[in-house]
C-alpha positions in Angstrom: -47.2 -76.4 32.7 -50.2 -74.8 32.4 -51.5 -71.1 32.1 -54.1 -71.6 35.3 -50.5 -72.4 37.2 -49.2 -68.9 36.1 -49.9 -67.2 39.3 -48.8 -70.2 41.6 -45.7 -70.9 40.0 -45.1 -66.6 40.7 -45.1 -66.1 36.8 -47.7 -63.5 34.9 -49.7 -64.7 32.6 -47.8 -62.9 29.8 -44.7 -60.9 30.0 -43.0 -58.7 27.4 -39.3 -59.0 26.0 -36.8 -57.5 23.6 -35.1 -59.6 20.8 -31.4 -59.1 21.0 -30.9 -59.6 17.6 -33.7 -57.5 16.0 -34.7 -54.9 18.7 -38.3 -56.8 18.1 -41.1 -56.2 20.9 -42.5 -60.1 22.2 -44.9 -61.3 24.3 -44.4 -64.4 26.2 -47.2 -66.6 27.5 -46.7 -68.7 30.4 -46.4 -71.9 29.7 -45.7 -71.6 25.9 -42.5 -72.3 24.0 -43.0 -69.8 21.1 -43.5 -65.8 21.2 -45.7 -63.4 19.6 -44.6 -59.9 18.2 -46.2 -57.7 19.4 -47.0 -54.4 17.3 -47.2 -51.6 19.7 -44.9 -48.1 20.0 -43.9 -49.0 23.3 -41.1 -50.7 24.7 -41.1 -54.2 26.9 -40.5 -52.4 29.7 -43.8 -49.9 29.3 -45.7 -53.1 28.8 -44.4 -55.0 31.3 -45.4 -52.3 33.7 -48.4 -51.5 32.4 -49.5 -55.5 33.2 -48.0 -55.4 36.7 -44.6 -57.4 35.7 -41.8 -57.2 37.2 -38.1 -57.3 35.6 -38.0 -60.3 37.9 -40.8 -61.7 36.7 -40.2 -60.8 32.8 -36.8 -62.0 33.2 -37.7 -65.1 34.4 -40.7 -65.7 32.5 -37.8 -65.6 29.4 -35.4 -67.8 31.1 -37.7 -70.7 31.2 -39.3 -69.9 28.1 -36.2 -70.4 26.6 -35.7 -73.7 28.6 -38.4 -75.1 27.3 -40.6 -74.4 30.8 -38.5 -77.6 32.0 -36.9 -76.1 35.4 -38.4 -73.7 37.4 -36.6 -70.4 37.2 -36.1 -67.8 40.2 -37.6 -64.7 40.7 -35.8 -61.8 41.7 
């Protein structure tokens, strides 16, 4: 997939998430399999909102991250 597919697929561009196991701040890009910390004081959520994503979106963006951006996943 590719980033210029972002908004017709109904994904961001980037979306933030929390690392269960370290409480670590990520960003996700659409379309990538890896993550970036991010270094900021503020939580996924603040980001998230301060780019215009959704949980749905966020949560998604994650799932099919995590699947390796092989099945679409919904948006809710």
């Amino acid at each position: 997939m590719h980033k210029e597919h972002a908004a017709d697929a109904g994904f961001p561009g980037i979306a933030f998430a929390t690392l269960p196991k370290t409480g670590e701040t990520v960003a996700i890009r659409y379309g990538e399999r890896i993550y970036y910390r991010v270094d900021s004081a503020k939580t996924a959520d603040e980001l998230n909102a301060i780019y215009g994503v959704t949980p749905g979106q966020a949560r998604a963006i994650l799932a099919s991250a995590l699947a390796g951006w092989k099945t679409p996943s919904t948006i809710s």
